[in-house]
C-alpha positions in Angstrom: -14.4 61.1 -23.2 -12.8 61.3 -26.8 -13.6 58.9 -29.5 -10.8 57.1 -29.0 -11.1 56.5 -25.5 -14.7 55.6 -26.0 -13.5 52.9 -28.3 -10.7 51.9 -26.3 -13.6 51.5 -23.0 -16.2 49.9 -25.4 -14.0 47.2 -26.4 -12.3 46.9 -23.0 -15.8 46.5 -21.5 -17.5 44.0 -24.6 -14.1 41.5 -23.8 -13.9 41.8 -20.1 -18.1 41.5 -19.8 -18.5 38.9 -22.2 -16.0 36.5 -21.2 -17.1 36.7 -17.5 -20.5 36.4 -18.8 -20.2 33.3 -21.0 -18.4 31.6 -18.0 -21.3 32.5 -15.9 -23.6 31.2 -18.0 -22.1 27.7 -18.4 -21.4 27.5 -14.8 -25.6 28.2 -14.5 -26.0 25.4 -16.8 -24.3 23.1 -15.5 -25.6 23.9 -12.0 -29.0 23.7 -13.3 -28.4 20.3 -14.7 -27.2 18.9 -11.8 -30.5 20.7 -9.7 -32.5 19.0 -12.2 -30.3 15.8 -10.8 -30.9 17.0 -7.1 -34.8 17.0 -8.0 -34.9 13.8 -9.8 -33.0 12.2 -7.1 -35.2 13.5 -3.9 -38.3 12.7 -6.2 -37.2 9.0 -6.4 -36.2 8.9 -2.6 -38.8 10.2 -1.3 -41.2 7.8 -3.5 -38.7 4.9 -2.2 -40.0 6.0 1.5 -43.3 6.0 0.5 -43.2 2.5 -1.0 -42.9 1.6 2.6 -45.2 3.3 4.5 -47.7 4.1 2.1 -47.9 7.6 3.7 -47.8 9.5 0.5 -49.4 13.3 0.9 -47.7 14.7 -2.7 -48.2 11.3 -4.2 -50.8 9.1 -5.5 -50.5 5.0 -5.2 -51.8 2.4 -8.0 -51.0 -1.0 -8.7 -50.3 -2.2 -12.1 -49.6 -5.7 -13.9 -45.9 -6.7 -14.2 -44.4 -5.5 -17.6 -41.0 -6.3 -17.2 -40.1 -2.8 -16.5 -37.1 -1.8 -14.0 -37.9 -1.1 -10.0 -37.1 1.6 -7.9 -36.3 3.7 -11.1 -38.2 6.9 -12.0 -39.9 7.4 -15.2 -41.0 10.5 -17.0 -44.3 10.0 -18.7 -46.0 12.4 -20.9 -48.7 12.4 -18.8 -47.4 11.7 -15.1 -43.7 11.1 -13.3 -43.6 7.3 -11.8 -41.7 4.8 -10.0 -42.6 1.0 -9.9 -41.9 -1.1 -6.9 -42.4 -5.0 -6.3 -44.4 -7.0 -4.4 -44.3 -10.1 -2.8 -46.2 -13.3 -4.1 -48.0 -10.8 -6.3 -48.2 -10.2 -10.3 -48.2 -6.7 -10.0 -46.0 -3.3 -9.8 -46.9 -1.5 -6.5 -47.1 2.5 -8.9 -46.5 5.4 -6.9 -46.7 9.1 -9.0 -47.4 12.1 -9.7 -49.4 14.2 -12.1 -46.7 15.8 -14.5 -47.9 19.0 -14.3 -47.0 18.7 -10.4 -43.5 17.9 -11.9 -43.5 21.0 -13.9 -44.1 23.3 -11.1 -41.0 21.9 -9.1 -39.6 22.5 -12.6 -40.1 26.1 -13.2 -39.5 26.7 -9.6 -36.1 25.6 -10.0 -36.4 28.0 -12.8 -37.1 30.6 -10.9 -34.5 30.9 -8.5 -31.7 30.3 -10.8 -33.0 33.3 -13.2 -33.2 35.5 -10.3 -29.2 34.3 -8.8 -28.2 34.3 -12.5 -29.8 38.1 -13.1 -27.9 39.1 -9.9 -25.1 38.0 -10.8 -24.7 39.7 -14.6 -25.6 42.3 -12.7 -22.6 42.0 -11.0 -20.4 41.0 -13.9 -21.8 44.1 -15.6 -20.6 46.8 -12.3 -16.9 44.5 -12.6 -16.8 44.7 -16.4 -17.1 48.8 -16.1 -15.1 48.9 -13.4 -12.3 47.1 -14.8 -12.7 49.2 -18.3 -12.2 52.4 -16.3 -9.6 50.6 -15.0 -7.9 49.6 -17.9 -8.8 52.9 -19.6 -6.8 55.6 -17.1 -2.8 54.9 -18.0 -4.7 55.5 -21.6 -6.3 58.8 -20.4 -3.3 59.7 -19.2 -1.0 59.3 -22.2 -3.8 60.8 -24.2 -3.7 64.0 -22.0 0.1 64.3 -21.8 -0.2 64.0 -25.5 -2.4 66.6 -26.0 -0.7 69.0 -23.6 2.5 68.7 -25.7 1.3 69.1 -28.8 -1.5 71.9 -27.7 2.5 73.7 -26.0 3.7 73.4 -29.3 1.2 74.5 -31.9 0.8 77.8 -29.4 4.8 78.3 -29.2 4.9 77.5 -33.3 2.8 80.8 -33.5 5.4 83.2 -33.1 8.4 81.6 -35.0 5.3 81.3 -37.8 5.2 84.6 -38.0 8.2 86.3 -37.9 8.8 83.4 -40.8 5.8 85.4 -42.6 6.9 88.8 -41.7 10.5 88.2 -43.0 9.5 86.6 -46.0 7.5 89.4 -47.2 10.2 91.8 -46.3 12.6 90.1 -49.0 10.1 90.2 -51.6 10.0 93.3 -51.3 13.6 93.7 -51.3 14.2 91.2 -54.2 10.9 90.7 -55.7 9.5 87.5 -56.8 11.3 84.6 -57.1 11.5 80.7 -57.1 13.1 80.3 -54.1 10.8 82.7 -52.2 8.1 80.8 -53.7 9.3 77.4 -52.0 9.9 79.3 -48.8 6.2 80.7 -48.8 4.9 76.9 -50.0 6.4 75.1 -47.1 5.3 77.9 -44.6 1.9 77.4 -45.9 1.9 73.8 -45.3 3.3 73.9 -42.2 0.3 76.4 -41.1 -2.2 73.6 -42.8 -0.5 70.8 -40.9 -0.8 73.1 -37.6 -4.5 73.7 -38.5 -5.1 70.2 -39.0 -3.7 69.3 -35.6 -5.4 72.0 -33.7 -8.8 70.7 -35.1 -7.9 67.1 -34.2 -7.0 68.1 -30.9 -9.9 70.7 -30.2 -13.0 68.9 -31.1 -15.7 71.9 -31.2 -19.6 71.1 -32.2 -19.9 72.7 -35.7 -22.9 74.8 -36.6 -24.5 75.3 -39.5 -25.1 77.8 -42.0 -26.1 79.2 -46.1 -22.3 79.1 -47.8 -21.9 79.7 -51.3 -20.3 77.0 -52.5 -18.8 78.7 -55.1 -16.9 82.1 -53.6 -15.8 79.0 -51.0 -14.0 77.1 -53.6 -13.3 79.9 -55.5 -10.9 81.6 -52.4 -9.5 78.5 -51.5 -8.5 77.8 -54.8 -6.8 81.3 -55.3 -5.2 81.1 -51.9 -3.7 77.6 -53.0 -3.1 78.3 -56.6 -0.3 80.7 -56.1 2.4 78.5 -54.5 1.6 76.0 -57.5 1.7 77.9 -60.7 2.3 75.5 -62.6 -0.6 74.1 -62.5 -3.8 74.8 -64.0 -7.5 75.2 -62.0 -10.9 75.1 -63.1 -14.0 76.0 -61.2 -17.3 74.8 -62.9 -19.8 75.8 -60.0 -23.0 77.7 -60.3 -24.9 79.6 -58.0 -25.2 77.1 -55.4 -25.5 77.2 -51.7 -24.9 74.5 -49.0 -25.9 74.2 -45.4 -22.5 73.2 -43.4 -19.8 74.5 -41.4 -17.9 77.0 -43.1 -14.6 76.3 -41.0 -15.2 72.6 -41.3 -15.6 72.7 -44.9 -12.2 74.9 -45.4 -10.1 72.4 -43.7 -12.1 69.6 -46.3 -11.3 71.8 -49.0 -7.9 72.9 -48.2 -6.9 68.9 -47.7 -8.5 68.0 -50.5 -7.6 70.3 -53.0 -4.1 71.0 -51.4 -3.4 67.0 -52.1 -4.5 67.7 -55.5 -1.9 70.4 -55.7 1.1 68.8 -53.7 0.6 65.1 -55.5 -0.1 66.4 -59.1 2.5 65.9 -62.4 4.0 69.0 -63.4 1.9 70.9 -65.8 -1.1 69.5 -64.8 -4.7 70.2 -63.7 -6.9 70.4 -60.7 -10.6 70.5 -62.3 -13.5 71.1 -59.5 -17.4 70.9 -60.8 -20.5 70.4 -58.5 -23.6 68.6 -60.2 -26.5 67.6 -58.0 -25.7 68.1 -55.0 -21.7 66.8 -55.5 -18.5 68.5 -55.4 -16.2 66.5 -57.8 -12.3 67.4 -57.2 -10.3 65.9 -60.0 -6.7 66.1 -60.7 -4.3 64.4 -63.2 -1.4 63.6 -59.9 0.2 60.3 -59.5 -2.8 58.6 -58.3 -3.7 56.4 -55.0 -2.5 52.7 -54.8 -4.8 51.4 -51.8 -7.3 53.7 -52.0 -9.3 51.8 -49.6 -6.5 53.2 -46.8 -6.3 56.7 -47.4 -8.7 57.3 -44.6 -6.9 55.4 -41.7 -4.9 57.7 -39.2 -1.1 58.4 -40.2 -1.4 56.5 -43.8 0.6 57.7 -46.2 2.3 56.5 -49.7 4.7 59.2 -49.8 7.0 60.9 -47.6 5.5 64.4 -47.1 3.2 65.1 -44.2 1.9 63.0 -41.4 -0.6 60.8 -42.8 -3.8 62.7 -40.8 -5.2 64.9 -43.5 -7.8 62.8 -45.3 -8.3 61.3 -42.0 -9.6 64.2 -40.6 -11.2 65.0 -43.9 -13.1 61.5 -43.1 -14.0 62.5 -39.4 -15.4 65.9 -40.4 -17.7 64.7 -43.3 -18.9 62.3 -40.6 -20.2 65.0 -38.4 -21.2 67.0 -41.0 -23.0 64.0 -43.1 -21.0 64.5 -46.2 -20.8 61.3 -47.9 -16.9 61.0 -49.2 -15.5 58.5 -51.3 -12.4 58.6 -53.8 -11.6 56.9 -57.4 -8.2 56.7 -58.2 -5.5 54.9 -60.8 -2.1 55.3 -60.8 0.1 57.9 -63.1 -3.7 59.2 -64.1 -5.1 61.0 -61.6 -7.6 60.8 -58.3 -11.3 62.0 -57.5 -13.1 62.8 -54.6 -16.5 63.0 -54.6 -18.2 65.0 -51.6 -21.9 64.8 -51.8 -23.7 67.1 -49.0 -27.2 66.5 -47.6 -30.3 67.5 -48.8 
């Protein structure tokens, strides 16, 4: 199952299991109060039947002085369970009781049973709970795969229109050269083939393996690839000689969001400054800045209206497999960083 469909049968599963068992439970307590009742009330009967025949096996018989305590009512001692009775033309209680450790054994009998009935039936809650998630959770799956169908139907028939898109446009630079306009042409075809990237990767969820990259020939090609549809802008690169152990294809679509946000959000004239320091990758620019920073990560938010809203949420999602730690400063009209720290 997907992440989302995990979630969706977790939570199904929590709400439908722990409602059903919390109305178990005080149905078991209330039962077991009233067995506790049942005992207390086929204790004192069965003493009242002994008071008259004296035929007492499980009980033991006493006599006591009058105290002014009730009759034919049972009392629970620290010491012993009891029920006074009266006698004729006598100053004394006829006693008749038991030991209370006697009583506790009846006690945690009663115990007994209703752990095992209660166990059984969690159990059962438990089998109805998953049952009733999976359930629940198919008209989901379904959607879900429809979705991804479709979209999987269209990124693969995009491919062709894609490229005759690129083959054309390099046929009219070389009939007219460079130019603005061919610029903008080549700029939205590039973002079009990041957005389909961005969906084929949240649609096609691969385990990534690892390997030695240079961090800095990394940057360094994504930065010239993305450079040239903004030159206005100006890009700095302050990375040593250093090498991380990640996914190269992972980290290109982390760089190519991040740094292509940089780009696509930044003021005219401005800068996209990248420097990695102990073990963090700083991207800085000096765009319009983030107002709810704390959002930028949730699926489809966006503050502007270019794109889809799922590139720094798949940014999020592929730092979390590949333990980056991400987090982003920004302020508004200055400029935004993210900070991508990679494991040791």
């Amino acid at each position: 199952m997907k992440r989302v469909e995990i979630e969706s049968f977790s939570k199904s599963f929590l709400l439908f299991c722990f409602s059903m068992s919390s109305l178990v439970l005080a149905l078991f307590y209330l039962n077991y109060q009233r067995e506790l009742q049942n005992l207390d009330r086929e204790l004192i009967s069965h003493m009242n039947l002994c008071s008259y025949t004296l035929n007492c096996s499980e009980y033991k018989i006493n006599f006591i002085p009058k105290n002014g305590k009730l009759t034919f009512y049972l009392y629970k001692g620290s010491d012993e369970i009891y029920a006074l009775y009266p006698i004729k033309k006598a100053n004394f209680f006829l006693k008749i009781y038991m030991s209370r450790k006697e009583y506790q054994g009846k006690v945690a009998y009663l115990h007994r049973e209703l752990i095992k009935y209660l166990l059984i039936t969690l159990f059962i809650v438990i089998m109805l709970s998953i049952a009733f998630s999976l359930y629940a959770l198919y008209p989901l799956r379904q959607a879900l795969l429809l979705t991804r169908e479709f979209i999987k139907d269209i990124l693969h028939d995009v491919n062709t229109p894609m490229a005759t898109m690129r083959l054309n446009l390099s046929l009219l630079k070389r009939e007219f050269g460079e130019n603005r306009k061919l610029k903008r042409v080549e700029r939205g075809i590039d973002n079009l083939l990041l957005l389909q990237e961005n969906l084929k990767h949240y649609l096609l969820q691969h385990e990534l393996e690892l390997e030695q990259i240079n961090l800095r020939e990394l940057v360094t090609s994504r930065v010239e690839m993305i450079e040239r549809n903004y030159p206005k802008l100006t890009y700095s690169i302050n990375i040593s000689s250093a090498h991380v152990k990640t996914n190269r294809k992972g980290l290109i679509r982390i760089l190519d969001n991040i740094i292509g946000n940089a780009s696509k959000y930044n003021k005219e004239g401005g800068k996209v400054e990248i420097e990695y320091k102990n073990g963090v990758l700083k991207i800085s620019d000096t765009g319009i800045g983030i107002r709810e920073v704390e959002k930028v990560f949730d699926r489809f938010y966006k503050e502007h209206q270019r794109g889809v809203g799922i590139g720094l949420h798949i940014v999020k999602k592929l730092c979390d497999e590949l333990n980056i730690e991400v987090s982003i400063e920004s302020k508004l009209n200055i400029g935004t960083t993210v900070y991508l720290k990679f494991p040791r």
